[in-house]
N, C-alpha and C positions, 0 to 999 in steps of 0.2 A: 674709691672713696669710703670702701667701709671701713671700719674698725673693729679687726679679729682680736680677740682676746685667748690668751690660752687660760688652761686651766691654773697654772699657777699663778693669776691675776685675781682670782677668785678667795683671796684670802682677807684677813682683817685690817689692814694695813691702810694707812691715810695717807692716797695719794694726791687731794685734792690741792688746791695751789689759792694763795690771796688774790682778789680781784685784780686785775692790771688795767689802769687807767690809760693807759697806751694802746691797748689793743685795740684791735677788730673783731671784736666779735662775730662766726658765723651766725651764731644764735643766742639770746639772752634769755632769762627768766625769770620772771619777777612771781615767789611763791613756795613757800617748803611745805605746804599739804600733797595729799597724795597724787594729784594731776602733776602738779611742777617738777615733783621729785623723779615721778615715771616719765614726765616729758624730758627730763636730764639725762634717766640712764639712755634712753631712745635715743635722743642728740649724740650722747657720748659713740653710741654703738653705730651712728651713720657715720664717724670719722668729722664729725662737726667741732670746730673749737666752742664749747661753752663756757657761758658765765652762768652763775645764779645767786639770785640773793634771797635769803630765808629770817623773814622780820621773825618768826616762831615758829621754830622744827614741828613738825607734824601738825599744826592747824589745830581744827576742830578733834583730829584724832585722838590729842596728847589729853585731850577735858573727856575721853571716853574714857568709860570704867572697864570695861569688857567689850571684845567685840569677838562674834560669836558667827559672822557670818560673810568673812574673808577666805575666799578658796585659799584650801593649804593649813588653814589653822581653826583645828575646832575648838577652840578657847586660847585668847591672848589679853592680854589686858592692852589699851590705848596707848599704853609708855613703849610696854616692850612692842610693839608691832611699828609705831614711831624710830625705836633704835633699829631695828631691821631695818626700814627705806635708807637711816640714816649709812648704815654700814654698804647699804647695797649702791649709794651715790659716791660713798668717800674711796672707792676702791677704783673711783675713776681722776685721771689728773684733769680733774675739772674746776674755773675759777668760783670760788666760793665765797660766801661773805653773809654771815649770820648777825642778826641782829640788828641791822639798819633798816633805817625806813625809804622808800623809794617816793617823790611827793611830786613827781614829771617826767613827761620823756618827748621828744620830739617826732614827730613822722616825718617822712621821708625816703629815702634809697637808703639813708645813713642814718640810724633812726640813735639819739643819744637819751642815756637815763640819769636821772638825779636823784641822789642823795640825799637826805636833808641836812647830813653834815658836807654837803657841797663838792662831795666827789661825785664825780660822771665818769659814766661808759659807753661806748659805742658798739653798735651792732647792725646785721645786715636784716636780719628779721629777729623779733620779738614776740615770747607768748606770755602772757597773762595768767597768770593759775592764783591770785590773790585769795581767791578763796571770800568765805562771807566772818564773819564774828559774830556768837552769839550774845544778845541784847540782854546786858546782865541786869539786875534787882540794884545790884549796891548795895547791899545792907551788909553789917558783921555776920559774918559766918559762912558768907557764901563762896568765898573764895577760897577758905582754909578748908572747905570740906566738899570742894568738888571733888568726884569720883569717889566722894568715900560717903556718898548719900545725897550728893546733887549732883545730878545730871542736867545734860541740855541734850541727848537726842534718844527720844523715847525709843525707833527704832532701831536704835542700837541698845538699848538698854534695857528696855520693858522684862525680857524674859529674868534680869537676875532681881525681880521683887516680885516673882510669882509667890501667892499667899502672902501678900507685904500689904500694910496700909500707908497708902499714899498721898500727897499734895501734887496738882498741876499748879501751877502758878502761869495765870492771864487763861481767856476766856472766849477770846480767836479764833481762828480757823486753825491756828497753830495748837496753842491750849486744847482745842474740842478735838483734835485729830488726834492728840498725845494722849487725853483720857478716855478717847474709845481701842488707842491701841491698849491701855493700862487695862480695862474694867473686866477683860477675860481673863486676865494673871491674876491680877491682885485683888486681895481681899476687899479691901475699900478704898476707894479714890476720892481724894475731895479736890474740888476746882473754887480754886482763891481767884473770884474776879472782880476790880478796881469799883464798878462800873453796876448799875444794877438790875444790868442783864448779861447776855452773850451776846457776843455781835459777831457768830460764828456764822456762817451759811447755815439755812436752815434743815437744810438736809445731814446736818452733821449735827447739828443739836437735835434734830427726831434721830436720831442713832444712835447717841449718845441718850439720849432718855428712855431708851429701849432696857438699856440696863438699870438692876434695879441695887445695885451695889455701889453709887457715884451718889455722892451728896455736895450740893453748895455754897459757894458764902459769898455773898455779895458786899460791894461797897464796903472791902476791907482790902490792905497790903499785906503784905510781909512785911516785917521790921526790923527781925530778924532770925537766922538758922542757926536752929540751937543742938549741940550735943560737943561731945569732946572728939573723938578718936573720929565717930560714927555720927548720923546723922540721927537727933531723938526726938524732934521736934520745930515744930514754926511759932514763933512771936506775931501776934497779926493786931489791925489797929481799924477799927471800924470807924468809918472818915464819914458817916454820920455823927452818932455818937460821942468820939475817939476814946470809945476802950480798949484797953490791953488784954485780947484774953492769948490762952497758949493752948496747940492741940497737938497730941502727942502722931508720929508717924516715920515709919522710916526710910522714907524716901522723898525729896523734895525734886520734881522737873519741873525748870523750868523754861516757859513756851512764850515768849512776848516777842519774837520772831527775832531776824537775823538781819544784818546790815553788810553788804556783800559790800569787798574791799576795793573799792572803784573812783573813790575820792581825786587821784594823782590823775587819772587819763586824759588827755586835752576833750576840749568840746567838738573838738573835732570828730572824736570817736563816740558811733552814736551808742546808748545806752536806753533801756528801758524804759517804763515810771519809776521800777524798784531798781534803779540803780545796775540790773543786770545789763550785760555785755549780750547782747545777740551773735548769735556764730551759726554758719549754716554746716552741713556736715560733714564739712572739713575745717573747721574750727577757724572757720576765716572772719572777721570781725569787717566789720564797713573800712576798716585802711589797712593798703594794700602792704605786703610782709606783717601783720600784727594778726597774730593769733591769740585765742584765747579758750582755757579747757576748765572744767573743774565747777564748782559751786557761784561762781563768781558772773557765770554765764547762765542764758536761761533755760539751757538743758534740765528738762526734767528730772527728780527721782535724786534729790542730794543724798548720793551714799560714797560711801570709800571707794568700792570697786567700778563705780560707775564713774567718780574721777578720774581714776589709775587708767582706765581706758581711754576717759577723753586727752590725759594729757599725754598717750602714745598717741594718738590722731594728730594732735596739735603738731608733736616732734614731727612726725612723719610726711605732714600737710608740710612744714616749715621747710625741710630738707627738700621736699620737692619744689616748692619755690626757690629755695638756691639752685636749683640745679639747673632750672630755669634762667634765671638771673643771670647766671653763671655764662649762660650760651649767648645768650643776648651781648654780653659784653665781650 
């Protein structure tokens, strides 16, 4: 059952194939961050037929500016380490399908996924690697200048604004945990909070008030991120008052938490309060063939390499339930 590859498989060439509505899938996977993608090539390489469907190559990866702490690469930027996974899955004749949204799927022996343009597949077991989405601001400018002065994960990014004066934006556990990793790098961190206090745990706000480089601003937004190329500055709007002032900085992160991609799953499948997927440590989910790896579950410690692991656990959990299955029948 495995699947030997020679060396001249190993090249750049796009073997991967259109989803087929027809088939049976051994294995499916709903996710193109780095769990899903490494749960593919793992599937590919047990001799498994797979599907996969990728709403957005690389995830949270492709909104990193720099990642600095991926074994194998001592500086890559979130794009090119994204085309990497992507060249490292398309070299397999795996079913594929970028860009759709999955919004169902059924349990069972025969477990079928939906489309939201109305195509379905089927499959004998399924893993999960949806991954979460970071809770954007909304305003102009945030979008055109992610990765080029806005970030969304401090520990992926903190270290390229060492000596930088910066904005957190929200005032959280999330916010409070992003400006005590900033406050040893960067020169100055200012934390823009709605609200007019923190509603971080208080052990993280006495941690944060330890440093004496972190300044305030309560009961104000963002309105807007301002610079051209680069990030120069925040637009902010005091929701007492409502004045407009602007503060110069070159770096905006922000922290108003994450919304893990868990909407489609039936109620059947238990989930957390936050939405996460519980998995025990074989990435087994409360229904039986449904796996799940990656951000999206509540494995601690959201990092890249800590998904890329979970989502070899998952393949590997999966394939041994086929194998299983398999004898049964």
């Amino acid at each position: 059952m495995e699947f030997k590859l020679s060396a001249a498989s190993f090249v750049s060439e796009k073997n991967f194939l259109p989803l087929d509505q027809s088939a049976l899938y051994d294995v499916f996977i709903i996710g193109g961050g780095p769990a899903g993608l490494t749960a593919a090539v793992y599937c590919m390489r047990k001799g498994l037929s797979t599907g996969i469907v990728v709403k957005s190559l690389g995830g949270q990866v492709a909104d990193t500016s720099d990642v600095e702490n991926y074994m194998g690469y001592r500086h890559i930027s979130g794009v090119d380490l994204v085309e990497k996974f992507r060249e490292q899955v398309h070299q397999f004749p795996i079913g594929y399908d970028e860009g759709a949204e999955v919004v169902s799927f059924s349990e069972g022996k025969i477990k079928k996924v939906v489309f939201s343009d109305g195509r379905s597949f089927s499959c004998k077991a399924l893993i999960i690697a949806s991954g979460k989405s970071w809770r954007r601001l909304g305003v102009p400018g945030e979008d055109r200048l992610t990765g080029r002065g806005v970030a969304f994960c401090t520990v992926c990014d903190a270290p390229l604004f060492a000596g930088k004066n910066v904005v957190v934006v929200g005032g959280g556990n999330s916010g409070v945990e992003s400006a005590i990793d900033l406050a040893p790098l960067a020169s100055k961190v200012t934390v823009i909070q709605n609200l007019s206090e923190l509603t971080a745990d208080t052990v993280l706000v006495k941690k944060l008030n330890s440093f004496n480089n972190v300044e305030f601003i309560y009961n104000s937004i963002v309105e807007e991120i301002l610079g051209e190329d680069i990030v120069s500055g925040v637009k902010l709007r005091d929701l007492g008052t409502g004045r407009v002032s602007e503060i110069a900085t070159e770096g905006v992160f922000v922290e108003i938490g994450l919304d893990p991609n868990s909407r489609f799953v039936p109620p059947s499948l238990e989930l957390n309060r936050f939405g996460e997927i519980p998995v025990d440590c074989n990435c087994r989910t409360s229904l039986t063939g449904v796996f799940a790896a990656g951000d999206v579950t509540t494995v601690a410690y959201k990092q890249i390499i800590i998904a890329g692991g979970e989502g070899a656990k998952a393949a590997l959990a999966a394939w041994d339930y086929l194998l299983k299955l398999n004898e049964e029948e």
